[in-house]
PDB file of N, H, CA, C and O in Angstrom:
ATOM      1  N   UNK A   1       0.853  -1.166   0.000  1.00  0.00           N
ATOM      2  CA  UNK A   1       0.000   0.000   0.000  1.00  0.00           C
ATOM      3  C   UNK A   1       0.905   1.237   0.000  1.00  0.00           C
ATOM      4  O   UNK A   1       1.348   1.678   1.061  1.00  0.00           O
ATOM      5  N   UNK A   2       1.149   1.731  -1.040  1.00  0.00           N
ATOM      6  H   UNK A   2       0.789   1.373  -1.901  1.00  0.00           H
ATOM      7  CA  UNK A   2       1.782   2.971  -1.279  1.00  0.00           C
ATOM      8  C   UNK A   2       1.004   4.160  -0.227  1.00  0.00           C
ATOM      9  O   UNK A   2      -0.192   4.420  -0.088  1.00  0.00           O
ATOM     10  N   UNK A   3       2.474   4.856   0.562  1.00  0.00           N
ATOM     11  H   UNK A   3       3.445   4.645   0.449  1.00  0.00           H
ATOM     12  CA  UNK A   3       1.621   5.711   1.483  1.00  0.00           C
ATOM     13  C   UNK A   3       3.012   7.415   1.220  1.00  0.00           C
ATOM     14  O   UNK A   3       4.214   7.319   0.973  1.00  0.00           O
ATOM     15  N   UNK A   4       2.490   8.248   1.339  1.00  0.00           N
ATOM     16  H   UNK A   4       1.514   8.326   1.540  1.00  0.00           H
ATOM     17  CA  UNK A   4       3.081   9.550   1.233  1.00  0.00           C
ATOM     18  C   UNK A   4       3.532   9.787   2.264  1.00  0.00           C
ATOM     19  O   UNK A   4       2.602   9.902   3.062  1.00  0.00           O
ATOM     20  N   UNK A   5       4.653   9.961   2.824  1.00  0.00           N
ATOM     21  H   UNK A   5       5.409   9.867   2.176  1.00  0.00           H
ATOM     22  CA  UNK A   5       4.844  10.655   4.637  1.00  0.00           C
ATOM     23  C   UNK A   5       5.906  11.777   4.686  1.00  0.00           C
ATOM     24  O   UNK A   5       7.059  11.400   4.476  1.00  0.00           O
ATOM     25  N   UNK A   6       5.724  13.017   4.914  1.00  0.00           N
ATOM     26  H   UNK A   6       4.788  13.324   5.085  1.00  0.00           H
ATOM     27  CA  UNK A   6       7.063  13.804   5.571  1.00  0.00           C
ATOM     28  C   UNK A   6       7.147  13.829   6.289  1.00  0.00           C
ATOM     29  O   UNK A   6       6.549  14.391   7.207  1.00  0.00           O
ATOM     30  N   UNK A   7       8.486  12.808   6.161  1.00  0.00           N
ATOM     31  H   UNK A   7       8.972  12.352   5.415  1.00  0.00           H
ATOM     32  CA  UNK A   7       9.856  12.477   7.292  1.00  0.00           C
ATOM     33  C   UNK A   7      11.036  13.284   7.317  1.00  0.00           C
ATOM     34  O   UNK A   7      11.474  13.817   6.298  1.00  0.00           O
ATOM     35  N   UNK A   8      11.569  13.395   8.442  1.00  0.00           N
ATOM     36  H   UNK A   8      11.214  12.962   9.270  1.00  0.00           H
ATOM     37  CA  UNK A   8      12.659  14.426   8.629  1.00  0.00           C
ATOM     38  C   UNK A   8      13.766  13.346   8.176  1.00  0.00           C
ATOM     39  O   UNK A   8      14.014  12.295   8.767  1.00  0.00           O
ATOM     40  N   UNK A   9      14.405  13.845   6.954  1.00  0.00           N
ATOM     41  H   UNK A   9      14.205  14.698   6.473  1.00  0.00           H
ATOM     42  CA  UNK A   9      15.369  13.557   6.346  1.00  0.00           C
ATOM     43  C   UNK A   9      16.734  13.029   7.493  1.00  0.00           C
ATOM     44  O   UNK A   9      17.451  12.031   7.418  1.00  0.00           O
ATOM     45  N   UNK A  10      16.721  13.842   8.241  1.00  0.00           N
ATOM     46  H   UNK A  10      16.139  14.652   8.302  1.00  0.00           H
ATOM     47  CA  UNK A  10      18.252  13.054   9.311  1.00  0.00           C
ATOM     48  C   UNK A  10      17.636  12.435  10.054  1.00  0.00           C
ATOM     49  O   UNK A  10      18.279  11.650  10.750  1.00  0.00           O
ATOM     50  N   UNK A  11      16.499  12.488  10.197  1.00  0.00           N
ATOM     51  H   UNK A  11      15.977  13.126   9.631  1.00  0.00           H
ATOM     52  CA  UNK A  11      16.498  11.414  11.319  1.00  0.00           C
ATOM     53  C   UNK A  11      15.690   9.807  10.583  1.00  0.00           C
ATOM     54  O   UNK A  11      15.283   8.905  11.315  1.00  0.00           O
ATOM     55  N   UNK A  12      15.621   9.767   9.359  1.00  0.00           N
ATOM     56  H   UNK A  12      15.951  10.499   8.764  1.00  0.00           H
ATOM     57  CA  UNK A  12      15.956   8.490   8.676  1.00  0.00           C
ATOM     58  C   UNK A  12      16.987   8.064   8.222  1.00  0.00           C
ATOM     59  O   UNK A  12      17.182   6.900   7.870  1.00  0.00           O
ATOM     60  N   UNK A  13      18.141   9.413   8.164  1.00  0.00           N
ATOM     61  H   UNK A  13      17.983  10.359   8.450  1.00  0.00           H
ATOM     62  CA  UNK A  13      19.407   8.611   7.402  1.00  0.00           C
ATOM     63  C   UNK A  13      19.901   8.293   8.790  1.00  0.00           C
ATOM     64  O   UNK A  13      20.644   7.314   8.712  1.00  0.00           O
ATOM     65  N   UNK A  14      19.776   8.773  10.158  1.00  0.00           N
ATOM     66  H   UNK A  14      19.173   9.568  10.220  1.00  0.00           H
ATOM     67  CA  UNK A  14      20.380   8.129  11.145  1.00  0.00           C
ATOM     68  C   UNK A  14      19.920   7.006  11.745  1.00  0.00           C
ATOM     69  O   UNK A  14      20.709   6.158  12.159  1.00  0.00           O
ATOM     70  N   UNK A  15      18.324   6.846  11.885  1.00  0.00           N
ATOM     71  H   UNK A  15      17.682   7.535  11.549  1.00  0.00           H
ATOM     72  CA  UNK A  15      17.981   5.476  12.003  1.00  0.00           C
ATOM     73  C   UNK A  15      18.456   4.301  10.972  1.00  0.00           C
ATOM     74  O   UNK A  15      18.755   3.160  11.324  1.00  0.00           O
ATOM     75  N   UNK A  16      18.471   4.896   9.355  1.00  0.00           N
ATOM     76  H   UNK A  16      18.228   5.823   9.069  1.00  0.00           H
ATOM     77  CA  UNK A  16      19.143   3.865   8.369  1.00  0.00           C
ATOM     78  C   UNK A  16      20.695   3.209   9.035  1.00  0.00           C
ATOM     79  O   UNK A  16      20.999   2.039   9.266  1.00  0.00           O
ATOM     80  N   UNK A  17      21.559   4.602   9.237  1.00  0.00           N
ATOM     81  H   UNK A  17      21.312   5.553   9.049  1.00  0.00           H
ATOM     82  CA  UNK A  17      22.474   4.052   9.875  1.00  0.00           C
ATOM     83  C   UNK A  17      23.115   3.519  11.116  1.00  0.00           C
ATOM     84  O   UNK A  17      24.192   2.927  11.187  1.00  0.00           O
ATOM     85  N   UNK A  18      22.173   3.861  12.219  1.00  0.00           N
ATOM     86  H   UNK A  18      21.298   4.342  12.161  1.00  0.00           H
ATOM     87  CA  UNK A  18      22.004   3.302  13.532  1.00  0.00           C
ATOM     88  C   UNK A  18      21.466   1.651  13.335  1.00  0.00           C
ATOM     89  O   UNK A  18      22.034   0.646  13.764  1.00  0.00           O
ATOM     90  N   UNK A  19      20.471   1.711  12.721  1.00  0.00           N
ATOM     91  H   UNK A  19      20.010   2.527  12.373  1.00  0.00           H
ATOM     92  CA  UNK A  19      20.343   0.077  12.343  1.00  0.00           C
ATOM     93  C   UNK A  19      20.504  -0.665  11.423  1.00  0.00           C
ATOM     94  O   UNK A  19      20.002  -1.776  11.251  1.00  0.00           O
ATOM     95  N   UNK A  20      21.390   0.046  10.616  1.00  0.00           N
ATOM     96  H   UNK A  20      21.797   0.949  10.755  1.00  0.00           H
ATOM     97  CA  UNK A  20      22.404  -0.449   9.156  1.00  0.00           C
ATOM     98  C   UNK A  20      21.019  -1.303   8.578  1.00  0.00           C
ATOM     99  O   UNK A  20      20.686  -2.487   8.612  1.00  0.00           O
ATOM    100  N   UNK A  21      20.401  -0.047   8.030  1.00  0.00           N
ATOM    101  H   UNK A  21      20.672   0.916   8.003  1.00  0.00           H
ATOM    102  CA  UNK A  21      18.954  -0.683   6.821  1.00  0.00           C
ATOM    103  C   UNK A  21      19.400   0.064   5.989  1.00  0.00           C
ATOM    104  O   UNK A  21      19.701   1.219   6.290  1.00  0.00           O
ATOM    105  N   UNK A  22      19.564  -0.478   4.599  1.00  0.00           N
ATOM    106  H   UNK A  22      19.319  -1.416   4.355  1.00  0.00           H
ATOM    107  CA  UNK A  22      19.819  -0.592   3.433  1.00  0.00           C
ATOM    108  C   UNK A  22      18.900   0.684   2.837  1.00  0.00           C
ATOM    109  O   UNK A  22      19.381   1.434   1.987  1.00  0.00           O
ATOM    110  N   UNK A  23      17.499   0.873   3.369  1.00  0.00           N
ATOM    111  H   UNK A  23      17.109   0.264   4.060  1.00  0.00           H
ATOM    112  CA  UNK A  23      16.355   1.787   2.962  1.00  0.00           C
ATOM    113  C   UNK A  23      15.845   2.293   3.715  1.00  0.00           C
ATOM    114  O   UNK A  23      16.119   2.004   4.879  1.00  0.00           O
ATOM    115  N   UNK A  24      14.902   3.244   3.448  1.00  0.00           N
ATOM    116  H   UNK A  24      14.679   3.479   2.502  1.00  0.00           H
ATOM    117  CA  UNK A  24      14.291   4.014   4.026  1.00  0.00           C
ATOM    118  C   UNK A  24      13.204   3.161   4.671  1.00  0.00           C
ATOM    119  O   UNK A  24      12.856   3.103   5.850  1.00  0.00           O
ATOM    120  N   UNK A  25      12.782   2.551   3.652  1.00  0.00           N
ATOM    121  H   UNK A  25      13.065   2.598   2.694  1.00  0.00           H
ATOM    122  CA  UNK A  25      11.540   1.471   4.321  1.00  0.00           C
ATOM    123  C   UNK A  25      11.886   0.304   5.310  1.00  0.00           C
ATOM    124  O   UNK A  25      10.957  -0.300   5.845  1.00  0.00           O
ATOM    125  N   UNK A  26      12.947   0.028   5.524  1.00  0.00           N
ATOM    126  H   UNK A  26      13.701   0.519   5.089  1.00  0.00           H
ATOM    127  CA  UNK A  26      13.283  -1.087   6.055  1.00  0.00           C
ATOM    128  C   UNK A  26      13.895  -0.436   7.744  1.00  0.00           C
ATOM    129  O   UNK A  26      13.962  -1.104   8.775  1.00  0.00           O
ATOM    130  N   UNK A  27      14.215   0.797   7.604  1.00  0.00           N
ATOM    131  H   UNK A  27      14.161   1.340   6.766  1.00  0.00           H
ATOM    132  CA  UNK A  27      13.975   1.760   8.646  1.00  0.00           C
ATOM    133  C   UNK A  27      12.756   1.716   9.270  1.00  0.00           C
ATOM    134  O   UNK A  27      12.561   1.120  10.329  1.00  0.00           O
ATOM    135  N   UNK A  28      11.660   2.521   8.457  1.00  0.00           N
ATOM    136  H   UNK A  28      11.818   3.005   7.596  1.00  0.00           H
ATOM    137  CA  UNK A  28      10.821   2.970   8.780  1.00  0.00           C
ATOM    138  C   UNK A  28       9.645   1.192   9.568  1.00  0.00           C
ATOM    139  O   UNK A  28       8.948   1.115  10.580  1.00  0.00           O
ATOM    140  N   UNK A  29       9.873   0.447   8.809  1.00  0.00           N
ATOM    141  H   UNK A  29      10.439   0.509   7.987  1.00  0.00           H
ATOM    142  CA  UNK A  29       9.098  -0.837   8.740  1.00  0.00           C
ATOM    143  C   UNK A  29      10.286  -1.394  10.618  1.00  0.00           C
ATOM    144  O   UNK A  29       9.748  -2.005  11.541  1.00  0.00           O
ATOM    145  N   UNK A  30      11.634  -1.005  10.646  1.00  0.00           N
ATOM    146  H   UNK A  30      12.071  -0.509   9.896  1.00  0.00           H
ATOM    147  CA  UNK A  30      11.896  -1.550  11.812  1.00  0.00           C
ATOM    148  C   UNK A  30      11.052  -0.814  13.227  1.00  0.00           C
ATOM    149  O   UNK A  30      10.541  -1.336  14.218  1.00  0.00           O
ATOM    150  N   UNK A  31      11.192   0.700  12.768  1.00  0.00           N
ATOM    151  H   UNK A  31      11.607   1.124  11.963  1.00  0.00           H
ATOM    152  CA  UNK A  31      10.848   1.680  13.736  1.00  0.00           C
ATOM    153  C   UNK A  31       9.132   1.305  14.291  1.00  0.00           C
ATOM    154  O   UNK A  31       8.820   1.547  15.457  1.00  0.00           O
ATOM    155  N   UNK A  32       8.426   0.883  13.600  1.00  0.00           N
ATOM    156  H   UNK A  32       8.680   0.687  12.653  1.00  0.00           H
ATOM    157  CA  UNK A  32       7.044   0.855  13.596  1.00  0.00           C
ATOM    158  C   UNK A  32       6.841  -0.517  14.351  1.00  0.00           C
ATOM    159  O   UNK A  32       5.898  -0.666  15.128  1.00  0.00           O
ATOM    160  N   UNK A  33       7.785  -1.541  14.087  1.00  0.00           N
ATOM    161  H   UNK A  33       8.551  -1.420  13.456  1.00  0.00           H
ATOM    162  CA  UNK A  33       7.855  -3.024  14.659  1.00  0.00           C
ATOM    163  C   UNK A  33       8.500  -2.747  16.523  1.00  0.00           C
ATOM    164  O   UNK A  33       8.066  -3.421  17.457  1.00  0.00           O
ATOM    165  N   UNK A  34       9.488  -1.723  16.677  1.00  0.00           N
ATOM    166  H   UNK A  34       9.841  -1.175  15.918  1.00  0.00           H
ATOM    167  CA  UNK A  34       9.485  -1.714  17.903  1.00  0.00           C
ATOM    168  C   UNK A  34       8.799  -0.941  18.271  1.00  0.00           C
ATOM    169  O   UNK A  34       8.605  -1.147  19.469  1.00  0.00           O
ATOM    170  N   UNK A  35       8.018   0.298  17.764  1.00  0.00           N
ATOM    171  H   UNK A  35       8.175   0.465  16.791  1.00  0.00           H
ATOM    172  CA  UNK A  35       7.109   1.100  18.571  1.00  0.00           C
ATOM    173  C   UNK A  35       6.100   0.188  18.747  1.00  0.00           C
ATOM    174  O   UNK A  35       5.440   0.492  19.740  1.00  0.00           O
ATOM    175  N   UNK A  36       5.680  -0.858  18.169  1.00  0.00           N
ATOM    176  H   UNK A  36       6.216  -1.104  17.362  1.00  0.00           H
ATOM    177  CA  UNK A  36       4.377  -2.217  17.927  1.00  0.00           C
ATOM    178  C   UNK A  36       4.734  -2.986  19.690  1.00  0.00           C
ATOM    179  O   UNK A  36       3.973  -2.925  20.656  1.00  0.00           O
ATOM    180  N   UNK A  37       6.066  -3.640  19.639  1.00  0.00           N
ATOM    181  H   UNK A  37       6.684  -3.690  18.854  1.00  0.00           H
ATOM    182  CA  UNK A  37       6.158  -4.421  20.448  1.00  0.00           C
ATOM    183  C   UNK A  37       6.575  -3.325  22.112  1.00  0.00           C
ATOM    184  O   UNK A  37       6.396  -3.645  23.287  1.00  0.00           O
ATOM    185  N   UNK A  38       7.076  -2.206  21.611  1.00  0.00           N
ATOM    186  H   UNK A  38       7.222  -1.947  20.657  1.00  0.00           H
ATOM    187  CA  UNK A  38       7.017  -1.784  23.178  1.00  0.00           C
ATOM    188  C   UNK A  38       5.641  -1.024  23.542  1.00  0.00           C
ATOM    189  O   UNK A  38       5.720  -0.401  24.601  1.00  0.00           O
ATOM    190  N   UNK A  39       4.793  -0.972  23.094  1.00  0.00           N
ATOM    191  H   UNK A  39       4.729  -1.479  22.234  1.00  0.00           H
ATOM    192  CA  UNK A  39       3.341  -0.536  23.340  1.00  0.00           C
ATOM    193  C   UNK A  39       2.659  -1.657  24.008  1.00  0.00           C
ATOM    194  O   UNK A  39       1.815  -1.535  24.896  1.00  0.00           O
ATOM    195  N   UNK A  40       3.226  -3.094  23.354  1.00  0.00           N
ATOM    196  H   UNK A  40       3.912  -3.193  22.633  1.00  0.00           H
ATOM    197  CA  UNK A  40       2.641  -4.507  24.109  1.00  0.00           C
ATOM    198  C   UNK A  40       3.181  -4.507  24.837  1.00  0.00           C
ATOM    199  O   UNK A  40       2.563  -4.204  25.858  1.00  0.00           O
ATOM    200  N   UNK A  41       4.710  -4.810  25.056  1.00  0.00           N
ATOM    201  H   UNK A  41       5.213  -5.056  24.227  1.00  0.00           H
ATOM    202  CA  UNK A  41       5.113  -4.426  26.659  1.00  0.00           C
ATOM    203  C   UNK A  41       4.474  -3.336  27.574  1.00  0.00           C
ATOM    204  O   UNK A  41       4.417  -3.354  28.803  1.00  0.00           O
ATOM    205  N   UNK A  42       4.098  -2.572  26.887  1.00  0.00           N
ATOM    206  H   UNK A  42       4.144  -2.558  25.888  1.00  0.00           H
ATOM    207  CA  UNK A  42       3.429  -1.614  28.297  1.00  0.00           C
ATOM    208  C   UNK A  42       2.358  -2.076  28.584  1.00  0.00           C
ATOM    209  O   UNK A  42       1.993  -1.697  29.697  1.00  0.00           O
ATOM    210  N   UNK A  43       1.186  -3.194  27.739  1.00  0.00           N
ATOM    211  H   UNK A  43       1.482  -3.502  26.835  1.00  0.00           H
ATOM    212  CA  UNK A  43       0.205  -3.481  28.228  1.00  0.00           C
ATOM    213  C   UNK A  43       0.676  -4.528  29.228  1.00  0.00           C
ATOM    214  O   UNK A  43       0.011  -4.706  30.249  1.00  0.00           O
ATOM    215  N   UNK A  44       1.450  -5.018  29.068  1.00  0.00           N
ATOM    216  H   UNK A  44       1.990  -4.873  28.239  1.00  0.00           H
ATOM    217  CA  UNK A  44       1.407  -6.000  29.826  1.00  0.00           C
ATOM    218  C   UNK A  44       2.163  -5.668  31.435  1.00  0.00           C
ATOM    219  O   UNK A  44       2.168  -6.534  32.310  1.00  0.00           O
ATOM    220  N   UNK A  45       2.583  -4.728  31.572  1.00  0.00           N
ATOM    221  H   UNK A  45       2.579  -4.025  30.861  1.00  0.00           H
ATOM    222  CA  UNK A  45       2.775  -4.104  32.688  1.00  0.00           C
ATOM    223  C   UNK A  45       2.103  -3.491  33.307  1.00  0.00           C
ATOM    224  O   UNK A  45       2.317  -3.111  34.458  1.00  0.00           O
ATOM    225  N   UNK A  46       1.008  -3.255  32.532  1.00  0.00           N
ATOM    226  H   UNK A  46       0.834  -3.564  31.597  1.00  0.00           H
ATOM    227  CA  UNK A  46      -0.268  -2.979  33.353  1.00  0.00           C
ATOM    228  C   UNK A  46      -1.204  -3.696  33.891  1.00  0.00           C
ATOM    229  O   UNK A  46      -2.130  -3.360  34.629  1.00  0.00           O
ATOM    230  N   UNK A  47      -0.822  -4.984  33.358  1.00  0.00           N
ATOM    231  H   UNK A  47      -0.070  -5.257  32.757  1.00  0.00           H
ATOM    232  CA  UNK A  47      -1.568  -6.298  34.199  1.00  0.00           C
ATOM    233  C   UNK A  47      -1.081  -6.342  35.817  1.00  0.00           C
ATOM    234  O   UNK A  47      -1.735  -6.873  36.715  1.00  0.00           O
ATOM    235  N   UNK A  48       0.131  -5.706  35.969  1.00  0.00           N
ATOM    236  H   UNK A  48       0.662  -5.275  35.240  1.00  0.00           H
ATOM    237  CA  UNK A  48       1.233  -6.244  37.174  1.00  0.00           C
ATOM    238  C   UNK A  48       0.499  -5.923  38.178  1.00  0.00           C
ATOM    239  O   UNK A  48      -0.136  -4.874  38.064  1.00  0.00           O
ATOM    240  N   UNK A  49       0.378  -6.626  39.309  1.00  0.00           N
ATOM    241  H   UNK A  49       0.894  -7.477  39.401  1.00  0.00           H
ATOM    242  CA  UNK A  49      -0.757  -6.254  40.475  1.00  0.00           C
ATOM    243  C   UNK A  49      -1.758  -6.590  40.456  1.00  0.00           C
ATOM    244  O   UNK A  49      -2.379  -6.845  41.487  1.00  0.00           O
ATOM    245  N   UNK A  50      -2.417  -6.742  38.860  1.00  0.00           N
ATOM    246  H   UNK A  50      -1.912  -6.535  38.022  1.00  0.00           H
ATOM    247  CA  UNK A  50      -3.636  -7.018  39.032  1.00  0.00           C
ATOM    248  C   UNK A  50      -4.251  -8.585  38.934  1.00  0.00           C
ATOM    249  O   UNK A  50      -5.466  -8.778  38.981  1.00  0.00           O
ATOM    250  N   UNK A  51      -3.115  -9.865  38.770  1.00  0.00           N
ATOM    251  H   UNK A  51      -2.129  -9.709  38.731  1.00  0.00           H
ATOM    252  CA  UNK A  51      -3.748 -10.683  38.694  1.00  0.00           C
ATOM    253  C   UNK A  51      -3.342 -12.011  40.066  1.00  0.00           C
ATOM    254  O   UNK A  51      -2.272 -12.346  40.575  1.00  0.00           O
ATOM    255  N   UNK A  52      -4.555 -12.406  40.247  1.00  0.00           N
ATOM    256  H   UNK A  52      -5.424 -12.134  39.834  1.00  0.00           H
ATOM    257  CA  UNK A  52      -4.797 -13.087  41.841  1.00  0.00           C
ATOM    258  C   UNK A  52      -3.710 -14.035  41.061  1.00  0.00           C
ATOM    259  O   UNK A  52      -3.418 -14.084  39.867  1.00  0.00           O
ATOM    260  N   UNK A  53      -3.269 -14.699  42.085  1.00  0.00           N
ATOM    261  H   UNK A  53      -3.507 -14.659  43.056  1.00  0.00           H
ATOM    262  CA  UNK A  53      -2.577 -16.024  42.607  1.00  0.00           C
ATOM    263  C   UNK A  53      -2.891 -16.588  43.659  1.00  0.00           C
ATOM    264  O   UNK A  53      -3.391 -15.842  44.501  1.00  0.00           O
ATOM    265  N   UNK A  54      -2.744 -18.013  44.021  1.00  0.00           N
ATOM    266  H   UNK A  54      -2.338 -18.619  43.337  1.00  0.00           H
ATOM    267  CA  UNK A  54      -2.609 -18.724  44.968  1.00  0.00           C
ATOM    268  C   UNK A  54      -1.649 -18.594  45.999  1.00  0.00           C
ATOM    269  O   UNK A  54      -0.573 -19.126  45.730  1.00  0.00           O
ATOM    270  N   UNK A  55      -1.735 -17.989  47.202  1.00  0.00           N
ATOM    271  H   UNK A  55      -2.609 -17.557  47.420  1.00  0.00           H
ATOM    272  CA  UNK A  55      -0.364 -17.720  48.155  1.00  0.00           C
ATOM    273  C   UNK A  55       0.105 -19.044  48.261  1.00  0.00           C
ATOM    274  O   UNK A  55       1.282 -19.194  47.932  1.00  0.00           O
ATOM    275  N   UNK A  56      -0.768 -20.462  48.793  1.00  0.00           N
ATOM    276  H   UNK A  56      -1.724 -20.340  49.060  1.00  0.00           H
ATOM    277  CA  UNK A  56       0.018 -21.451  48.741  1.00  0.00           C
ATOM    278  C   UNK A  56       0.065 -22.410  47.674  1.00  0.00           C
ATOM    279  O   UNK A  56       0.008 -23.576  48.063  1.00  0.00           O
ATOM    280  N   UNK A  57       0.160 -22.225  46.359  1.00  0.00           N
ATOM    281  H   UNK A  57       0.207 -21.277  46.044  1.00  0.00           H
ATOM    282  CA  UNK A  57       0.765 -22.638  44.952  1.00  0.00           C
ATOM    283  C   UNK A  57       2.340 -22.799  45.281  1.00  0.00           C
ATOM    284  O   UNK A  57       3.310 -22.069  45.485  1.00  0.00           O
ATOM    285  N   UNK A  58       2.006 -24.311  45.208  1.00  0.00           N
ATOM    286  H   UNK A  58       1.218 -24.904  45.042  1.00  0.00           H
ATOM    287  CA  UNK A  58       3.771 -24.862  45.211  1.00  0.00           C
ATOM    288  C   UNK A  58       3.507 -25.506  43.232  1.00  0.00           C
ATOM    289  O   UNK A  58       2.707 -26.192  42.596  1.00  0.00           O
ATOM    290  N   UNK A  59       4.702 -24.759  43.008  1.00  0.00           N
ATOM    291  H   UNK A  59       5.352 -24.202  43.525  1.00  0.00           H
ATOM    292  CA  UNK A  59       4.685 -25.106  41.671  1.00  0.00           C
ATOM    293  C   UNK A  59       6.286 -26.119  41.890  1.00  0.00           C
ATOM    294  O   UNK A  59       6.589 -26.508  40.763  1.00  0.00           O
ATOM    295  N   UNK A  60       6.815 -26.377  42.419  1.00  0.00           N
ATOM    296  H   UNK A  60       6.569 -26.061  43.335  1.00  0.00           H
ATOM    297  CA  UNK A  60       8.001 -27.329  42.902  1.00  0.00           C
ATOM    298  C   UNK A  60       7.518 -28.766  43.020  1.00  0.00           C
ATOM    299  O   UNK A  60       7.977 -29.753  42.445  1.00  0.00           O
ATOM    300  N   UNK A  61       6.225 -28.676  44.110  1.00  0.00           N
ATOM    301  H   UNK A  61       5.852 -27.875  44.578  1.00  0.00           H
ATOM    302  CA  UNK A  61       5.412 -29.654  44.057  1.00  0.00           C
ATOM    303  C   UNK A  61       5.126 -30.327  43.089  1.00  0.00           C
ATOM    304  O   UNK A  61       5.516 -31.463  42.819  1.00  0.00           O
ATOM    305  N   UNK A  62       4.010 -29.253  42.175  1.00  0.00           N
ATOM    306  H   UNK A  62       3.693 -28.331  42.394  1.00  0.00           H
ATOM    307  CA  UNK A  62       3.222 -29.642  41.071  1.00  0.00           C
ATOM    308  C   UNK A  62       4.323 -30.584  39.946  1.00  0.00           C
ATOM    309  O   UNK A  62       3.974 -31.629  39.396  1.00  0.00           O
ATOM    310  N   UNK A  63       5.605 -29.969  39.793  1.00  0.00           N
ATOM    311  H   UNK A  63       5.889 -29.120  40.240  1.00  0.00           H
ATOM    312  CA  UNK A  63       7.109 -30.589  39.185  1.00  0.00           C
ATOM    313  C   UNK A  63       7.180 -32.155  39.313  1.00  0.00           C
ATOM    314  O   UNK A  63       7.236 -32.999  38.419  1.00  0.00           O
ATOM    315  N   UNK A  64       7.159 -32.326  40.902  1.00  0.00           N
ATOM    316  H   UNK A  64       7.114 -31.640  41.629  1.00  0.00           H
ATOM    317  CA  UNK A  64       7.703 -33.960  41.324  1.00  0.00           C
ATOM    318  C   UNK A  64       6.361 -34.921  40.733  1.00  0.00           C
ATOM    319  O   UNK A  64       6.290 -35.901  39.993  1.00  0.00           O
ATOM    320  N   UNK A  65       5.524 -34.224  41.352  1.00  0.00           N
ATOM    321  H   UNK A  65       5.581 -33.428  41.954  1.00  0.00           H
ATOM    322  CA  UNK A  65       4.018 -35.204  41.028  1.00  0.00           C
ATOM    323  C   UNK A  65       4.231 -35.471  39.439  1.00  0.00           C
ATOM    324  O   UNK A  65       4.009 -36.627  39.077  1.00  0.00           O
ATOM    325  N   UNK A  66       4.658 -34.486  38.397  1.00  0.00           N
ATOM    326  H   UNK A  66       4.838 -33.547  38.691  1.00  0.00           H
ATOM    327  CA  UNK A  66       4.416 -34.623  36.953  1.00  0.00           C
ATOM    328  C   UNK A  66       5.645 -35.430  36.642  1.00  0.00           C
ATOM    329  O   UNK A  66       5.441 -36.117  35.641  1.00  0.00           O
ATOM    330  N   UNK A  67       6.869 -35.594  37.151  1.00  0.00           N
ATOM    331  H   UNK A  67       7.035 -35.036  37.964  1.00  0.00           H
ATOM    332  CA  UNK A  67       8.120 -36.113  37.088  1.00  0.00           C
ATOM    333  C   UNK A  67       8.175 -37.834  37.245  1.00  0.00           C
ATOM    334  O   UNK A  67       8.851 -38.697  36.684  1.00  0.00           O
ATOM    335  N   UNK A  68       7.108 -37.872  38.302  1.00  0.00           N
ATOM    336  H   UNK A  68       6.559 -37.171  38.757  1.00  0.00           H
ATOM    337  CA  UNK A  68       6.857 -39.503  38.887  1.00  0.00           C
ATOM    338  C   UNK A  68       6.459 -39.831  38.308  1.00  0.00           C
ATOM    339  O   UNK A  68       6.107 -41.008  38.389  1.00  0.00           O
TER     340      UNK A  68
END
């Protein structure tokens, strides 16, 4: 899908060369893949606190029983 964007010229030739991409797109396509995956990391840090556990969950236990 052909898309139009003004991008600031140095700061693609420095991402090109900070992450040695050959293109502009292969820049732009890395930049978008970690802004993707650290946005999921933040969701998932927002789970932190919020999900119950078992205080007495022996998962050491649960190990030997599956081991025998």
């Amino acid at each position: 899908m052909p898309t139009n964007l003004d991008l600031d010229d140095k700061l693609i030739d420095q991402a090109c060369r900070v992450g040695n991409h050959a293109t502009k797109k292969e820049a732009v396509t890395a930049a978008l893949q970690e802004y993707i995956r650290r946005r999921k990391s933040r969701e998932l840090l927002d789970l932190f606190n919020q999900i119950d556990y078992w205080p007495d969950y022996d998962h050491k236990a649960l190990r030997r029983k599956r081991s025998a």
